[in-house]
C-alpha positions in Angstrom: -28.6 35.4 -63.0 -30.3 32.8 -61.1 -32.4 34.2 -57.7 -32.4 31.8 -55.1 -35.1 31.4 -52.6 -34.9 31.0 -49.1 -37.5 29.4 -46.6 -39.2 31.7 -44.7 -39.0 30.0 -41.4 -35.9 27.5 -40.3 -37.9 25.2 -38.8 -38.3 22.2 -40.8 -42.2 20.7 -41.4 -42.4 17.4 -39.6 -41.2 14.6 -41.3 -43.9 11.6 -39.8 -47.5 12.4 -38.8 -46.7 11.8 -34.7 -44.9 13.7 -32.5 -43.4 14.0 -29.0 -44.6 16.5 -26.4 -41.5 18.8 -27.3 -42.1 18.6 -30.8 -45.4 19.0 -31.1 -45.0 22.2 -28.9 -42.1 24.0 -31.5 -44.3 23.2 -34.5 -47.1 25.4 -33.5 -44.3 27.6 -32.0 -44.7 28.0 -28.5 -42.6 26.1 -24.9 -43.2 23.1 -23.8 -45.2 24.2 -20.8 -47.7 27.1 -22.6 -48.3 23.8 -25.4 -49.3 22.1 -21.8 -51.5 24.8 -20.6 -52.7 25.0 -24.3 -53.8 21.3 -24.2 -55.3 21.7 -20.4 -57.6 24.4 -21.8 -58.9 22.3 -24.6 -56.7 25.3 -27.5 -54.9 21.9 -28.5 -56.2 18.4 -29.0 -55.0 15.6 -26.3 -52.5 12.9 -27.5 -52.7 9.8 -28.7 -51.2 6.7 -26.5 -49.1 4.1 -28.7 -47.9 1.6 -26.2 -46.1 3.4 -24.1 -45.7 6.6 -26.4 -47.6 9.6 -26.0 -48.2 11.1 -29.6 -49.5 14.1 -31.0 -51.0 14.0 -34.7 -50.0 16.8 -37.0 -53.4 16.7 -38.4 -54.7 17.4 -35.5 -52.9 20.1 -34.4 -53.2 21.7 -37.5 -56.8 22.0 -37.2 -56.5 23.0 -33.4 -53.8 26.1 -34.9 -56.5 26.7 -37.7 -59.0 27.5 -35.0 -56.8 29.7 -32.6 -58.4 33.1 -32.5 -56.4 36.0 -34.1 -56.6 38.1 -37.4 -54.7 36.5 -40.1 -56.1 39.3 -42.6 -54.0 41.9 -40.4 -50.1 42.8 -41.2 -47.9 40.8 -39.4 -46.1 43.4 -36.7 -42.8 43.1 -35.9 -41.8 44.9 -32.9 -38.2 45.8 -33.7 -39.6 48.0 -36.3 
């Protein structure tokens, strides 16, 4: 018997290397308005202005994530445990 595997997360990795405010906020999974705050206090980098777009870059908020403070060594918790 074949075992399938299943994603751990349903959110699907970006498909192009820009993306909107509201994007950019549920890939590093938080609102709209704590990304904002996050941005404001220098946690995530500012975006990029294409015409009349305003952009995120994946890279760059990768790094930014990277750098957040927290144990990644630690167990993940889960509170409806």
């Amino acid at each position: 018997m074949e075992t399938q595997v299943r994603p751990s997360s349903p959110i699907a990795p970006p498909t192009r290397r820009g993306l909107s405010r509201g994007e950019a906020a549920a890939y590093i999974g938080v609102s709209p308005s704590t990304f904002d705050k996050m941005v404001q206090a220098g946690e995530m980098p500012a975006p990029k202005r294409v015409y009349a777009r305003t952009i995120w870059d994946v890279r760059a908020l990768d790094l930014a994530f990277d750098a957040l403070p927290g144990d990644d060594s630690a167990p993940e918790t889960n509170d409806w445990d």
